[in-house]
Each structure stands twice: as C-alpha cells, then as structure tokens.
FIPAVEX-597218 format. One record per residue (C-alpha): residue in one letter; x, y, z. Coordinates in steps of 0.25 Angstrom, whole numbers, plus 5000, padded with zeros to 4 digits. Example, Ala and Ser with C-alpha at 12.3 -4.5 7.8 and 13.67 -1.06 7.14 Angstrom:
// FIPAVEX-597218
A504949825031 S505549965029 
//
This chain:
// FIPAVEX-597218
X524053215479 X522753265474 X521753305483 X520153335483 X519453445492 X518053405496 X517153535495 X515753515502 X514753645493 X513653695502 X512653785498 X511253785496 X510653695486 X509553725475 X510053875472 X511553855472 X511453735462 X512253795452 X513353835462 X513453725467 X513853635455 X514753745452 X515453715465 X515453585462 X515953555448 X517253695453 X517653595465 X517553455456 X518553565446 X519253575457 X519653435459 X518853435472 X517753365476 X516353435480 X515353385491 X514153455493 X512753415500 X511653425488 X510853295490 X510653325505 X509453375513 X509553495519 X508953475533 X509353335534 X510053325547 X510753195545 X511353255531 X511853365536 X512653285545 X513253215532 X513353375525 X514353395538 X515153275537 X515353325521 X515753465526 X516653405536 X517353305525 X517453405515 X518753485513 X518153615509 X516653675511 X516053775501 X514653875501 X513953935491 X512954025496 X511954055488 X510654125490 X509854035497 X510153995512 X509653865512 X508853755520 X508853795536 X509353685546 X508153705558 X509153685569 X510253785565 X509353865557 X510453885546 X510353825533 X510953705531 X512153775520 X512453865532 X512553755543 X513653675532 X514253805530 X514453835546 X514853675546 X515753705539 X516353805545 X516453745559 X517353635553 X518353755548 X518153675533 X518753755522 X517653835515 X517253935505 X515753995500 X515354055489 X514254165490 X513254195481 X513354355478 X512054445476 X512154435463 X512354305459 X511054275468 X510054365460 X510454315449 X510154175455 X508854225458 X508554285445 X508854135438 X508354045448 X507354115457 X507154155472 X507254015476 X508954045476 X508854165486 X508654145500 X507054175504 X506954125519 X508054155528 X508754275519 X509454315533 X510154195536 X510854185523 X511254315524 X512054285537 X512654145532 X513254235517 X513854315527 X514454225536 X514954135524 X515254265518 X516354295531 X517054165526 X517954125514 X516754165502 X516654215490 X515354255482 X514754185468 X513754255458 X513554125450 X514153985447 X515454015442 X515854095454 X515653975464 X516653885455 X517653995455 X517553995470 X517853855471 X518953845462 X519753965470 X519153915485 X519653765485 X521253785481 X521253905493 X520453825503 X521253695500 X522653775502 X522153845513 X521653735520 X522853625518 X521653545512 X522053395508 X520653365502 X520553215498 X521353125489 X521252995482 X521752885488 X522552825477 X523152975479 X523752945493 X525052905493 X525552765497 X526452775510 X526752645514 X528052675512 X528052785521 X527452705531 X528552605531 X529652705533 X528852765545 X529052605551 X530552585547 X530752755553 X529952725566 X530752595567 X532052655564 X531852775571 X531552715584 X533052625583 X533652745580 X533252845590 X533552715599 X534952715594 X535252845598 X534652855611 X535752765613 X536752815604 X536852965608 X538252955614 X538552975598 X538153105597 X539353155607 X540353075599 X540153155585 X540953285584 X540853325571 X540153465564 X538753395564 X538853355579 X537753455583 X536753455572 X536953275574 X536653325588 X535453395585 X534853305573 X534953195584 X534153265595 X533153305583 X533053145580 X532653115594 X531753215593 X531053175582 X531053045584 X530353065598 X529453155593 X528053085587 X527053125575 X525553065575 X525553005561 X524152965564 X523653045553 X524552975540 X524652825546 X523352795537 X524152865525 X525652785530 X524952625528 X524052635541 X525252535545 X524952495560 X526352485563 X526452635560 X526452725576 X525452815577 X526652935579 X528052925573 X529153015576 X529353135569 X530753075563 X530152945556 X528853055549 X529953135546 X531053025539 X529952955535 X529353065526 X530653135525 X530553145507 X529353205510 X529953315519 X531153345512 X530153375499 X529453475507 X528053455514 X526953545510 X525553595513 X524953595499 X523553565496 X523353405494 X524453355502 X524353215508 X524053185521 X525553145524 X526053255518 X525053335528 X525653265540 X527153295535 X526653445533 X525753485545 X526253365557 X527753315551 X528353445547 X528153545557 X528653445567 X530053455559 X529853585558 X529953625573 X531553545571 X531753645557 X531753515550 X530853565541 X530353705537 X529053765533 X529153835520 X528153935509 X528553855497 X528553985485 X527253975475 X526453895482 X525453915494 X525753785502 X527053755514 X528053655513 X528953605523 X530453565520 X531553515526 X532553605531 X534153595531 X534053545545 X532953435543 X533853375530 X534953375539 X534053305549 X533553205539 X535053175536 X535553155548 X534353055552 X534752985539 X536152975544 X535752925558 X534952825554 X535952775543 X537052735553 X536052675562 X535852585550 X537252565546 X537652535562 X536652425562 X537152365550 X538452375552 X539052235557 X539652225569 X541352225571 X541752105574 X543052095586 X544152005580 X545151945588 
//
C-alpha cells in the first residue's frame, strides 16, 4: 500500500522564494504531499493557532534558513519561524533543515539586495542557525542544494521513524472478512475452552510420545485464550461491527490472522495499520511463548517477524483440537439395541 508523507516547509518568506519552490516541486517528486503557511499573516494570533495544528498533523517538518530572521512574535520575542521550529521540536516531530552557507548568502545579496540579509536582530539569528545547526542539518549554497536535501531526508526520516503517512482510501483493504472470522473465533473459542475445562481428565489418559508437548500446548491454549488484547485501535478498519468486543484473546487475533503471520510481519515503511497492530501489539505478545521470533531479514533495512518451529506446531495442534470438537458434535449418537 502506497503511502504519502505530509511535509509542513517553514522558513522566511520573501527571500527564500526560490528555495521554497524548490522544496516543493523535490517533495511533489517524491510522491509526498507539501504543506506550507505562505498565505498567512505573521503576527496573527488566531493563525498561528491554525500553523500548530498543521505542524502537529504533518508527518515531517522541514526549515530553511536563510539570511533573514523573520517577523518577531511580541510576547516571545522570537520570530515567528523560530517559534514553528521550537513547536516542533516539543512534539518530537521528524525534522530536518537546510542552512544557507556564507556563501550562498553573498551571493544572494549581490543579486537581490540587503533586503535578504538580516539588518535588525543580527544576534538572534545567530543563536537560532546554531541551535538548528546542533540538530539533523545540512547546509545549501543555492536552489539545487535544498531539492537534493529533500530527496536524501524524506526515505531516512520515514525509515527511521516507522512513518505510515496517508493513504487513499480505495487503497485500504476490505476486511470484512476478517471481521467475520473474529465472531465465528471468539464464538468458538469460548465453547471450546468450555469444553476442556471440563474435559481435562483426557490429558491423563493419552500416553503416547507427544504426551508432554499436548500437555504444554494445552496449558499455552488456556493461556492465550485468557489473556486479552485491546483492539480498539483496528475495530474502525475490521467493519466497525458492534457486535465485535472491545478486547479479544490473544488466541482468536492470532488464528484469525494466522496467513498473515505464517508469511512473516514486518516493519517496512507504508505498512497498514493492521499489519502495524500484528507487528508492534500481536507479535511480541507471541513472542514471549517463542511462537514467534524476531529476525534481520538480509538486504533490507526493515524487521520481520516469523513463525517458529514451535508456533507451527502450536497452530497445528489447535487445528487438531478444534477439528475433533467438530467431528464429536456431528457425530450421531449410538443407539442401544436390545
């Protein structure tokens, strides 16, 4: 599934115009989508509330800092590119920022005047390229230096980041079928763990080489059955059927999506948010039983998950279990002749 990064572009205005569009038309390549705050007014307090809620639904945030720094907030007393920039920071949001290097600004001085260096407050710029500058930076002498930085930021910063960005939503998968399955598991489930509550007498009558991994895989059933998993967070994605718990047992996620694990779950960049729950909630859960083991998969940067010798067992034997539950409740009763 293909997804799009939002990247908000801050920077001064009226000298970084070129720079700018550059940003722009390098994300667009990129297959992302840019969002910037050009038509606003700096020192609007009521639209710098709507530039926050940008930054905060934006995937990535980038700076270009140029020469200039910008129209001054009166309460802070910082401008207003340094207040998104610090905004930014305090939400932790992926970012990146391109600097303009001595250079490159003399030479936009010798083309477009003094107007592009900054004149009144010379010493707070200094102090906001130095604190950008202790972050993730690099530096520009013209246009062409800011699209390269793009196209080499976004692919590290989405890996790095596990960003899922946004997706059509013809793209997203239909899983009614999976929510059905979740109703017939739950509901068969809960007969079954019934059932052996009150059929564990059986265990002490088998005797055959497979006695104690039954043992074991039994106790691992209980286990699982009894132990829940919010899936809150994928209900809206599974039919938004009401009928559907809030939390299900860590066996029904498991049998339900078992295709899914026994392919391998992985980390890569764009992954659903399904596959997100098996990977970060599902898995390691499965994991703590060795039913599933985390593994570097060669010549790529991301993780996957697989299922292990024991886990295929496991899934086996379930199948077993719940195939004789079936056969036993259509099997008709003996008749006693006399």
């Amino acid at each position: 599934m293909t997804s799009k990064l939002q990247v908000f572009i801050s920077s001064t205005y009226l000298d970084l115009r070129q720079e700018r569009q550059a940003a722009v038309e390098a994300v667009l390549k990129s297959g992302h989508i840019p969002a910037g705050m050009e038509l606003f007014t700096a020192g609007d307090k009521s639209q710098w509330e709507v530039i926050k809620r940008w930054i905060t639904d934006s995937d990535i945030y980038m700076l270009i800092l140029g020469g200039r720094y910008g129209s001054v907030e009166n309460t802070s007393g910082l401008s207003y590119t340094e207040l998104e920039y610090d905004f930014a920071l305090s939400l932790n949001k992926p970012h990146f920022a391109v600097v303009i290097t001595d250079e490159g600004l003399e030479s936009k001085v010798k083309v477009q005047g003094d107007s592009v260096s900054e004149k009144d407050s010379p010493e707070k710029l200094a102090r906001f390229r130095a604190k950008v500058l202790d972050k993730m930076s690099s530096f520009f002498t013209d246009y062409k230096d800011v699209k390269i930085c793009v196209h080499e930021s976004l692919p590290i910063l989405a890996k790095d980041n596990n960003l899922k960005g946004w997706v059509r939503a013809s793209d997203i998968p239909d899983t009614k079928a999976l929510a059905d399955e979740l109703l017939k598991l739950h509901s068969d489930n809960k007969d079954l763990r019934e059932k052996l509550a009150a059929n564990q007498s059986l265990l002490e009558q088998q005797k055959n080489e497979k006695q104690s991994a039954h043992k074991e895989f039994t106790e691992l059933f209980d286990l699982l059955s009894s132990t829940m998993i919010d899936i809150g967070i994928i209900k809206k994605n599974i039919g938004n059927d009401s009928k559907i718990p809030d939390q299900v047992s860590v066996l029904d996620m498991a049998l339900s999506c078992k295709d899914s694990l026994l392919n391998g779950v992985t980390n890569q960049v764009g992954i659903s948010d399904l596959e997100n729950f098996l990977y970060f909630r599902l898995c390691p859960k499965l994991q703590t039983h060795e039913l599933v083991a985390d593994e570097k998969v060669a010549g790529v940067r991301y993780r996957r998950y697989a299922v292990t010798k024991k886990g295929l067992q496991f899934f086996s034997f379930v199948e077993k279990l719940n195939h004789k539950e079936r056969a036993a409740a259509t099997k008709p009763a003996k008749s006693s002749g006399k």
